[in-house]
N, C-alpha and C positions, 0 to 999 in steps of 0.2 A: 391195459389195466393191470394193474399191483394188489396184494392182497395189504391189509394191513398189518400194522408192525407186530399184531400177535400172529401172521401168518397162519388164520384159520381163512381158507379159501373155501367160496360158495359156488353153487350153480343157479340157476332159474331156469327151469324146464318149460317155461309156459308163460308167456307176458307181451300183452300187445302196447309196446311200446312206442311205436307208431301210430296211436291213436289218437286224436284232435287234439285231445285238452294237453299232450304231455309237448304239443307245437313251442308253443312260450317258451320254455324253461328245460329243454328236452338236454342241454349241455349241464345246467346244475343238475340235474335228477342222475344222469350216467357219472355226472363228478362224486354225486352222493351214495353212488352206485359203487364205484370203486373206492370209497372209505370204507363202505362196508363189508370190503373182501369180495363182492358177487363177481366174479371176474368173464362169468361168460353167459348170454340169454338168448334163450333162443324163442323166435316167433312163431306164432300161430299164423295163417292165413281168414279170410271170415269171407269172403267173395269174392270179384272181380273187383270192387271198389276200395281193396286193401292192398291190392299188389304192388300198386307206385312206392306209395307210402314206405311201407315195408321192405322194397325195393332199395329207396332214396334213406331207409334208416340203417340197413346191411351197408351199403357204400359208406357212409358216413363214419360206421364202426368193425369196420372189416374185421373177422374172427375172433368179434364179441358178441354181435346181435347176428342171431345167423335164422333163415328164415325157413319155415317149412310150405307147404302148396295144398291145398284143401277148400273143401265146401264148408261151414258151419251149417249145423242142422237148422236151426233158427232161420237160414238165408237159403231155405230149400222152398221154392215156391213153386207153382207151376210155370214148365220152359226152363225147370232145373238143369236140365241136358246141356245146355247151353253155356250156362256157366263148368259145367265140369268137361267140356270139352276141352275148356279154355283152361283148365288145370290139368289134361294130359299134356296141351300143348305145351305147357310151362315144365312140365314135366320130360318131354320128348329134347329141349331145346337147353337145360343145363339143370345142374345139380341142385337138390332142394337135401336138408337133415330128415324129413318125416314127411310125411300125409297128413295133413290136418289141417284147424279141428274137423273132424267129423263126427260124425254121431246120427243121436236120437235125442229129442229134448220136446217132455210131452208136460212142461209146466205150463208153458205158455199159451201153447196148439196143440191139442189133438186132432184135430179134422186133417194134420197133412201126413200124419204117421205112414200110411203109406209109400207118399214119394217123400218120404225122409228114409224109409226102410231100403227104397230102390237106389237112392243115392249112397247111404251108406255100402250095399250094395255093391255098387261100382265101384267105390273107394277102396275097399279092400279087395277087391279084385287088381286094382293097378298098384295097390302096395306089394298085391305079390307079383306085378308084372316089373315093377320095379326097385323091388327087395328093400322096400320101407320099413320102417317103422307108423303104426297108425297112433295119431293121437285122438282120444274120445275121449266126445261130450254127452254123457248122457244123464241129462237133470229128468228124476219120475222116471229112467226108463233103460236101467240099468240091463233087468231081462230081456229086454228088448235088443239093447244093441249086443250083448253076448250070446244071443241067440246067432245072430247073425253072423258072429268075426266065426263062431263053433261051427256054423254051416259052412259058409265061403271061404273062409281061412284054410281049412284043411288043413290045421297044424302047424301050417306055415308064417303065418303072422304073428309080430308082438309090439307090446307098445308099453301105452302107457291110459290108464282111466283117471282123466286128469279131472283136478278139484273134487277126487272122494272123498263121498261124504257119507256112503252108503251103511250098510250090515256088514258085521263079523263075515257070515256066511258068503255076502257077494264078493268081500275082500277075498278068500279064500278063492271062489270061482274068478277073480280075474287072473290071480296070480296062477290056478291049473291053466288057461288058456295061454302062461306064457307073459301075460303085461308084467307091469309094475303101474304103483299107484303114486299119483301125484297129489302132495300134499300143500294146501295152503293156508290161508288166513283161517280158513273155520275150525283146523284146531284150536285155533287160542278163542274161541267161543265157551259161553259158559257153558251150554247145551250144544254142540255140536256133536259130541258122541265117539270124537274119532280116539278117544283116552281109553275106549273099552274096545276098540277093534286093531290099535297100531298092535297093541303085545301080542296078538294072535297074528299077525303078517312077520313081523321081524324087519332090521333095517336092512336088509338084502334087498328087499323089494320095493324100496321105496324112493322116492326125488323129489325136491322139494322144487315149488312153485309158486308165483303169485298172482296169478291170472291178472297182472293190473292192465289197465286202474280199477277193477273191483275186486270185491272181499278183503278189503285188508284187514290184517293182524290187528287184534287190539295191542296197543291204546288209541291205533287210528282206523277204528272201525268207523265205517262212514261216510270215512273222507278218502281222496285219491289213492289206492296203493301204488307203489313202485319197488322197483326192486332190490332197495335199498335196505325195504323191512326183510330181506330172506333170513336174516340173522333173528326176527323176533318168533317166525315161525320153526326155524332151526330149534333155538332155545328150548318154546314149549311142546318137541318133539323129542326134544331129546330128554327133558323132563321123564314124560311118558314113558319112555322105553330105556330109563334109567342107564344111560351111555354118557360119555362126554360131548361137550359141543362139537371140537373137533373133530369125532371117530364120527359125529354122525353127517361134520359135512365132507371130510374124508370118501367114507360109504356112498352117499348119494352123490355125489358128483362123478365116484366112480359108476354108479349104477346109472347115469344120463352120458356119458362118454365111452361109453362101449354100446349106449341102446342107439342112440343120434349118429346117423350119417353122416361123414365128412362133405363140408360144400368146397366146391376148388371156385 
């Protein structure tokens, strides 16, 4: 992939590109991909039922889409054990960029907080068993999962609090713990809030994301994201934090290529 002719190159820290509906048209969307500068994306894991996928979309674009190994909190059910066996295993057997997604996510279920607390848990235990980077989800339960990376991390863990959407204050608490925050579509929301907590973090800490295919950037909130809009969410971030477009995807691209693990 090439940036374009203005040579402002991007990253996408966060994008399940491998996801059913991007099947059809997954060659225009990476061609639209790389008009728009985004020249490297790396994948999140969600279960056992992501891995081929994700798999078959890393071959496909060798040391552009590069994939990470993880539970989603959302796909922690009872017999959780089982599926994270199956991502040590993935883990023991060749190189993954990050842990994740993992988390807490108490919008949907609360009743499994528990074994979502214990999987998380684990995960950061094998991040530091195998000097990961964590990526977290925590939609409603931000205290919750930095309670946790504070206890079992021991210092040793950092990552990334992907699609924050949170408080001034919890920005500030991910960034003591060592993360950095992943930014996507809900900046450019008319109420999403993150205009009053970027100035208080700095672009040091930041990397931008599009979790697609959801939240996109307006003017296509609604409908498919891909990683094509990183440049609409670059823009109303750099807005905010009164920088140029370039310095701030500069910044973030440097701050996701020293945080991501090389895959061989």
């Amino acid at each position: 992939m090439q940036a374009p002719q203005n040579n402002i190159a991007f990253t996408d820290s966060h994008a399940h590109i491998y996801a059913k509906n991007f099947i059809p048209d997954l060659t225009d969307v990476m061609e639209a991909c790389r008009q728009a500068g985004v020249n490297k994306i790396w994948m999140p894991n969600i279960d056992h039922t992501s891995i081929d996928a994700m798999m078959e979309v890393e071959q496909k674009y060798p040391g552009i889409c590069i994939p990470m190994m993880g539970l989603h909190p959302c796909y922690v059910q009872k017999g959780f054990e089982k599926e994270l066996y199956l991502v040590e295993s993935w883990l023991d057997k060749r190189s993954f960029s990050a842990i994740g997604e993992c988390g807490i996510d108490l919008y949907w279920d609360k009743t499994t907080l528990e074994i979502q607390q214990e999987a998380l848990k684990i995960q950061i235990q094998l991040a530091r068993k195998h000097n990961l980077p964590l990526i977290i989800h925590s939609r409603n339960a931000f205290k919750e999962a930095a309670d946790l990376i504070e206890e079992y991390g021991e210092g040793e863990v950092t990552g990334i609090f992907h699609c924050f959407s949170d408080t001034a204050a919890e920005a500030k608490r991910a960034v003591e713990l060592g993360f950095l925050l992943g930014i996507g579509g809900v900046v450019t929301y008319k109420n999403g809030g993150l205009d009053k907590v970027l100035p208080e973090v700095g672009l040091d800490k930041l990397v931008l994301e599009t979790d697609c295919p959801y939240l996109a950037p307006v003017p296509h909130r609604g409908k498919r994201n891909e990683p094509a809009y990183i440049p609409l969410i670059a823009a109303k971030t750099a807005e905010i934090l009164g920088v140029e477009i370039a310095e701030l995807a500069r910044v973030t691209t440097a701050n996701a290529e020293a945080l991501f693990k090389p895959v061989a």
